[in-house]
matplotlib code that plots the C-alpha trace (Angstrom):
import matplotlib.pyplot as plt

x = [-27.5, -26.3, -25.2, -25.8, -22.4, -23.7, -21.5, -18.9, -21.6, -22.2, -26.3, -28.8, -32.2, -34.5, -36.6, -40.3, -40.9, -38.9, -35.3, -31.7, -30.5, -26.7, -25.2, -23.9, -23.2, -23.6, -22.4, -23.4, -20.3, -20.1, -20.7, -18.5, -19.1, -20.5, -23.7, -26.4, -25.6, -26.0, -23.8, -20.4, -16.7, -15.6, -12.4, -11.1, -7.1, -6.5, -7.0, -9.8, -12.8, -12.1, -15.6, -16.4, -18.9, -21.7, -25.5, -26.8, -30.1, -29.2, -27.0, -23.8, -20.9, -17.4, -16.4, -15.2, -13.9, -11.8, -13.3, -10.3, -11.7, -9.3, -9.8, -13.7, -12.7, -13.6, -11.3, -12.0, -10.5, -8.5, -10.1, -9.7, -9.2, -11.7, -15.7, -18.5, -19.7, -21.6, -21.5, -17.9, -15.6, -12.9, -10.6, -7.7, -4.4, -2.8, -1.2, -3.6, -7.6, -8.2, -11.3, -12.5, -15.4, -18.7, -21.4, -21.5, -20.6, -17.9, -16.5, -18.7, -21.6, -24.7, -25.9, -24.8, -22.5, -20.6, -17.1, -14.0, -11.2, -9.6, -7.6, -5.6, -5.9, -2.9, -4.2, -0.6, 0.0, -3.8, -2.9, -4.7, -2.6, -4.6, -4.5, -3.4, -6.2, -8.2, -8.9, -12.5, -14.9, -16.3, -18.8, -20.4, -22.0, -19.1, -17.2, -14.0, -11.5, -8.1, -6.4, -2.7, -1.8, -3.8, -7.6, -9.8, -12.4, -15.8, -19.0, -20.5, -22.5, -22.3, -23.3, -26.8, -27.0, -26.6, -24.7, -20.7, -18.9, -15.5, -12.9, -9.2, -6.6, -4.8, -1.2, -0.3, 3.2, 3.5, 0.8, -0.7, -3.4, -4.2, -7.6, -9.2, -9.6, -13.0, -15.7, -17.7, -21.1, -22.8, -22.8, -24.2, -24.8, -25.5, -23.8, -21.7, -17.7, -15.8, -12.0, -9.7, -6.1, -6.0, -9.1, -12.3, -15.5, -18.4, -22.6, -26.0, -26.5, -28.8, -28.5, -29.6, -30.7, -33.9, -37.4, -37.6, -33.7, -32.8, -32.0, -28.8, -28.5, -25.2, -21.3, -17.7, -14.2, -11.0, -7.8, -5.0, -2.7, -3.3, -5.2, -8.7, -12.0, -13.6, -17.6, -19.3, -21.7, -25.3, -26.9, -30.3, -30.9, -33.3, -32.0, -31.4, -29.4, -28.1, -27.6, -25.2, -22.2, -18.9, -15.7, -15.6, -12.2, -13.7, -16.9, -18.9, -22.3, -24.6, -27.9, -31.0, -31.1, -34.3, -36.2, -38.7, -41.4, -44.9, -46.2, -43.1, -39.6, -38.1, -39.2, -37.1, -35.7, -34.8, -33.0, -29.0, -26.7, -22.9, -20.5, -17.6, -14.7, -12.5, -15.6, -17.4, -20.9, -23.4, -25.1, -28.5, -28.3, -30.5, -34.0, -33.1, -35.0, -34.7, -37.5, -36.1, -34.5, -32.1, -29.7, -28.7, -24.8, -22.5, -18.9, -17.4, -16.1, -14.1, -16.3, -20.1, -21.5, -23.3, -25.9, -27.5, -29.9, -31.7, -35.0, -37.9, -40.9, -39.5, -35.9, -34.9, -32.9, -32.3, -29.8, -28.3, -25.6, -25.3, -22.8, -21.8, -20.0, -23.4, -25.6, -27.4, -28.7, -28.8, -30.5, -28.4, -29.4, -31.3, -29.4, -29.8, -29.7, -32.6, -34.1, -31.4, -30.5, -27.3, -25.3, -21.8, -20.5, -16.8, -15.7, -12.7, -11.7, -13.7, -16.7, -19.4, -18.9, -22.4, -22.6, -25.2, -27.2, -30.8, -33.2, -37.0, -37.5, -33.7, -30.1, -28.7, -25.2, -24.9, -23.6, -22.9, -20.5, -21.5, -19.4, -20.5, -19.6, -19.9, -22.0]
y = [99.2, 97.6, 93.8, 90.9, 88.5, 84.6, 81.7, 83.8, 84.5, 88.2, 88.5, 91.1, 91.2, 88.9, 88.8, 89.1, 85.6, 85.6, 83.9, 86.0, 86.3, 86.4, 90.0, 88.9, 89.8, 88.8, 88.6, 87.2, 85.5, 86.0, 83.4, 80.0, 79.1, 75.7, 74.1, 73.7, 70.7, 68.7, 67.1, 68.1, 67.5, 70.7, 71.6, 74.8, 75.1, 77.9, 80.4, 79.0, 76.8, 74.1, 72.4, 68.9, 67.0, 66.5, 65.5, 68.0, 68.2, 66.6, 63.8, 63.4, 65.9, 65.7, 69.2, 71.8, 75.2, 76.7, 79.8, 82.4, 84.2, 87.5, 88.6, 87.1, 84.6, 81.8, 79.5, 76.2, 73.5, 71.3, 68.4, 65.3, 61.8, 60.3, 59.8, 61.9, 61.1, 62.2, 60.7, 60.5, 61.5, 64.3, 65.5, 67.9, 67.1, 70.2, 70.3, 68.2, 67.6, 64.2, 62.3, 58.6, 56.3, 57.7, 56.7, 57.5, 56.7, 53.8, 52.4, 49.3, 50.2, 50.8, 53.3, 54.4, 52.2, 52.6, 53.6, 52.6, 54.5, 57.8, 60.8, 64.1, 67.4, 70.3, 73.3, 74.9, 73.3, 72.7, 68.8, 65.6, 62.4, 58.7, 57.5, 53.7, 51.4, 50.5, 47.8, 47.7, 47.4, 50.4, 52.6, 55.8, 58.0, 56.6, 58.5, 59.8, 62.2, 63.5, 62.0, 61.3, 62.6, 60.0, 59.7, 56.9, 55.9, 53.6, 52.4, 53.2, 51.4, 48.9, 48.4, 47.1, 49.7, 47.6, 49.2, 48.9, 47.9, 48.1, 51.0, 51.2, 54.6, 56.1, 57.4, 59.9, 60.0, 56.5, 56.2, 53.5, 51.8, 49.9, 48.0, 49.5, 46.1, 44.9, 47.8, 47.1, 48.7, 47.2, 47.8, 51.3, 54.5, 57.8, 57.9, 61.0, 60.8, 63.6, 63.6, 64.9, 65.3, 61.2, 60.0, 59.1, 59.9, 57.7, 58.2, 57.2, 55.9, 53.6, 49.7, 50.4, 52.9, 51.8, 52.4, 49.4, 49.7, 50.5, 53.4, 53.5, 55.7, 54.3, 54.7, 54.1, 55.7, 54.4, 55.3, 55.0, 55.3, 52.3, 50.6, 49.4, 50.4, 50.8, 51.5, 54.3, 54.6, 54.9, 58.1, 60.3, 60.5, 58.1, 56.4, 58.5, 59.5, 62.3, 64.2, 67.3, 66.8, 69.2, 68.1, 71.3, 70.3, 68.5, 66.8, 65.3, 67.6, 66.1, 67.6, 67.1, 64.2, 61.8, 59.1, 56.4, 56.0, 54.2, 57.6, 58.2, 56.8, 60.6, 62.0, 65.2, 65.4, 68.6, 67.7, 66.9, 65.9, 66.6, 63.4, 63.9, 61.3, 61.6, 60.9, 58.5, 60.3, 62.1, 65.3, 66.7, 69.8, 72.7, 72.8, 74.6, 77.5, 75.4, 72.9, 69.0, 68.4, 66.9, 67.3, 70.6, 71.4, 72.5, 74.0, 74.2, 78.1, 77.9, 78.8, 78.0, 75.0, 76.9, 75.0, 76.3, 75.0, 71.9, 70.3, 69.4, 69.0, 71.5, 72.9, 75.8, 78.9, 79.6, 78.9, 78.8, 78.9, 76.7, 77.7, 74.6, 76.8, 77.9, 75.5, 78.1, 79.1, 82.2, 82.2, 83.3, 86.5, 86.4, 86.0, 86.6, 82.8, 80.5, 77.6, 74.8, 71.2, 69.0, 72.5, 72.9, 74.7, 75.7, 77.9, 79.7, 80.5, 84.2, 83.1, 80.9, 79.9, 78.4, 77.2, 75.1, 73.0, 71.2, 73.8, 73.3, 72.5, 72.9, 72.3, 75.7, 77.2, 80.0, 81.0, 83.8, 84.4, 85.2, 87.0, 87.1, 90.6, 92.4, 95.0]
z = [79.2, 82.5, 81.8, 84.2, 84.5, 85.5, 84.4, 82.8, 79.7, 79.5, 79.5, 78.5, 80.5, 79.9, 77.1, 77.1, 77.5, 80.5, 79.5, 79.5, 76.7, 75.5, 73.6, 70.6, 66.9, 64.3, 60.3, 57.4, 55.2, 51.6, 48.9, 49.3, 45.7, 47.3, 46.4, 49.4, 51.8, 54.9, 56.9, 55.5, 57.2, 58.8, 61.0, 62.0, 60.9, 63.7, 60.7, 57.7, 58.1, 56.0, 54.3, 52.2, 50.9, 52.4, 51.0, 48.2, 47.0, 43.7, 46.0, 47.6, 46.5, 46.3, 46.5, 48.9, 50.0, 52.8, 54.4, 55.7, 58.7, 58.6, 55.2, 54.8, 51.4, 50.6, 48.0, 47.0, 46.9, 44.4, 43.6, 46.0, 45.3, 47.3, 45.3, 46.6, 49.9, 53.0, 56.2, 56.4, 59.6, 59.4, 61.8, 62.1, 62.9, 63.2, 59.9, 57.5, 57.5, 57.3, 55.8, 56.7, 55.4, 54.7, 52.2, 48.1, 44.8, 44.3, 41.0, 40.6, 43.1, 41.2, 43.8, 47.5, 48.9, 52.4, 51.8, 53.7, 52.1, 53.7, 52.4, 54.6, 52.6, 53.3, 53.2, 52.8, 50.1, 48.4, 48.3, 49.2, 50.0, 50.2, 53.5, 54.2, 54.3, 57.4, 59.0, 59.3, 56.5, 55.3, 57.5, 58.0, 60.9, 63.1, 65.7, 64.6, 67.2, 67.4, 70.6, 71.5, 67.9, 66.7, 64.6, 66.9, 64.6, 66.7, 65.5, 62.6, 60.1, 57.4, 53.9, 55.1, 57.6, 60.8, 63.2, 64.6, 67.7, 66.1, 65.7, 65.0, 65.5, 62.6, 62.9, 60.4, 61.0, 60.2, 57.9, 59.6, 61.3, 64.3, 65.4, 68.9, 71.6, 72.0, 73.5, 76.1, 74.3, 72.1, 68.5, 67.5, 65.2, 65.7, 69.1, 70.2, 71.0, 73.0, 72.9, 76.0, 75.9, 75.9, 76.3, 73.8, 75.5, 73.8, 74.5, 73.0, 70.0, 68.0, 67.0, 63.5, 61.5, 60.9, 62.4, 64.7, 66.4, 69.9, 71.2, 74.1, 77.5, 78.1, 77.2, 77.8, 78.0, 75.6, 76.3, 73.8, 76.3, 78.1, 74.9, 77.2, 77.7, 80.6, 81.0, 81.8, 85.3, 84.7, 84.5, 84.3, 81.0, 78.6, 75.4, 72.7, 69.5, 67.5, 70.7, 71.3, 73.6, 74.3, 76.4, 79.2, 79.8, 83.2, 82.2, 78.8, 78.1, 76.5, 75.5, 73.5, 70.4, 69.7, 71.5, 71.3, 72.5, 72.0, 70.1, 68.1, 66.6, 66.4, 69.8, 70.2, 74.1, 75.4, 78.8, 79.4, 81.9, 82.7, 83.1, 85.1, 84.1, 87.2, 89.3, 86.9, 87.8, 86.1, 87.1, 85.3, 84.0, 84.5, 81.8, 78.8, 76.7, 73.9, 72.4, 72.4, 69.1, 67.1, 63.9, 66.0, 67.1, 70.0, 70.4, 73.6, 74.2, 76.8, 79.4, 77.5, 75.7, 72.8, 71.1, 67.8, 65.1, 64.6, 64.4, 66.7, 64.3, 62.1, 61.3, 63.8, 63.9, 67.8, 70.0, 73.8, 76.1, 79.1, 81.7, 83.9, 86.3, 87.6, 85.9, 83.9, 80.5, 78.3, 74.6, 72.0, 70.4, 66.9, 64.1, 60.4, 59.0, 57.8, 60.2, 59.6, 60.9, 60.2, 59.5, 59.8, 62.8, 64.3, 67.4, 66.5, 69.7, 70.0, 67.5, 66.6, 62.3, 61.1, 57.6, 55.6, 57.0, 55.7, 55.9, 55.5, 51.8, 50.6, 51.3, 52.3, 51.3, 53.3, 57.2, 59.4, 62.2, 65.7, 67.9, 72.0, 73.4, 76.7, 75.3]

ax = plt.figure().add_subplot(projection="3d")
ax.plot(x, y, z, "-o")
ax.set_aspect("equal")
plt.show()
């Protein structure tokens, strides 16, 4: 079958309902041993997908397994020594996955309590190390990236759930901590942060987590370099949360989340916009095959921001690829998993990892890899 080449995505014809869609592969994984989940900390090591905690069904969990991509094993593994959690930050430094804050079960804390300790996990050597204390009091949902060799962690919220305008950056080397200046956005949660090559990118968000908070259609840019904020310029989109967003290398994508409005506190958006740093402008992006929805994810490919999953009303199982080279979008083909929202995902640098996730009346535990081909 002939393929049609747009925005360096290699497409199919379109389907009968009239959108291209992208050739693809793909391949269920076997059984991580895990428990269903939500929400857990995932980073790719250049070779395994490394997953933790997370929100079970019976609660948070502690636990966690590394998936090896060339021989298609999962291990677990050893215990850590941080308490159950989920809506902790992780990132990867290039030797060590390292896990911040969250919310879950601490020593005297009769239920759920937001946690502010931290820990890095070796894979090489199957070893967790406590991190240093922070700075800031305890938090989850915040924004946590790996920038200048460093973790910036922004926002978040507190015991009571109001939201966070604070952050501090962790060094590893040194083991310690240092508190971020004073932002120029107000406080929030469920916002989205993009990292450059020595920047922090940060979007959205809400000023609570409750029913009756504000929702944000602004955002800023930290550097660590020159330790200052500076804000972002206005642009098209409406206030929102739990959006999608993707660094392109040359622009912040973001795409989809919920709104407010007078008929609903969830209202799932399906439009995005590109922000270009150098130019501090915003550009809309072209209307998606996709229904408006949150809890879904995006990895950046190299050439693609590939969306996947989420929920509008109800949990979903499709996905897209938007090309910004020529402002363009292709569905993903069809795969094998369940409808799922709040699902881990990581792009290995040739494929798309998708695993867990809240389906429609359980935690799920299992994935699949896609692989995009030319034919």
């Amino acid at each position: 079958m002939l393929l049609v080449v747009a925005a360096g995505v290699y497409l199919l014809p379109a389907d009968p309902e009239g959108d291209v869609v992208a050739a693809g592969v793909w391949k269920v994984l076997p059984a991580s041993g895990l428990v269903g989940r939500s929400d857990p900390s995932v980073v790719w090591t250049r070779r395994a997908m490394i997953v933790w905690g997370g929100e079970a069904d019976s609660g948070v969990r502690g636990d966690g397994a590394s998936y090896d991509l060339a021989s298609d094993t999962w291990t677990p593994l050893a215990p850590a020594q941080l308490s159950p959690r989920r809506g902790q930050s992780s990132v990867w430094t290039g030797a060590s996955m390292v896990i911040y804050g969250g919310v879950g079960i601490a020593g005297e804390c009769p239920r759920t309590c937001a946690l502010g300790d931290g820990a890095a996990y070796d894979p090489n050597s199957n070893t967790w190390t406590p991190i240093a204390p922070a700075p800031l009091v305890p938090r989850s949902g915040h924004s946590a990236l790996w920038v200048q060799n460093r973790m910036v962690i922004w926002g978040g919220a507190a015991e009571d759930g109001a939201a966070l305008a604070d952050g501090a950056f962790y060094d590893p080397a040194t083991d310690s901590w240092t508190a971020l200046p004073a932002s120029p956005l107000e406080a929030r949660v469920g916002h989205r942060a993009v990292g450059t090559t020595h920047r922090m990118l940060v979007w959205g968000g809400s000023s609570d987590v409750s029913d009756g908070a504000r929702d944000f259609a602004d955002g800023a840019v930290y550097s660590p370099v020159t330790n200052t904020w500076s804000p972002m310029a206005p642009g098209p989109l409406s206030a929102r949360t739990t959006v999608a967003s993707v660094w392109t290398g040359k622009e912040m994508l973001v795409w989809g989340g919920y709104g407010r409005s007078a008929a609903c506190t969830r209202c799932p958006l399906g439009d995005g916009a590109a922000y270009d740093v150098d130019t501090n402008s915003w550009s809309p992006m072209a209307p998606s095959p996709l229904s408006g929805r949150g809890g879904h994810r995006a990895v950046w490919t190299g050439r693609d921001m590939l969306v996947w999953g989420g929920s509008d009303v109800e949990p979903q199982s499709d996905g897209a690829l938007f090309g910004p080279a020529g402002n363009s979008w292709a569905r993903v083909v069809p795969g094998p998993l369940p409808a799922r929202q709040e699902h881990a995902v990581i792009w290995t640098g040739r494929q798309l990892l998708v695993w867990g996730g809240g389906g429609a009346s359980a935690k799920l535990a299992d994935g699949a890899v896609l692989t995009l081909r030319a034919s």
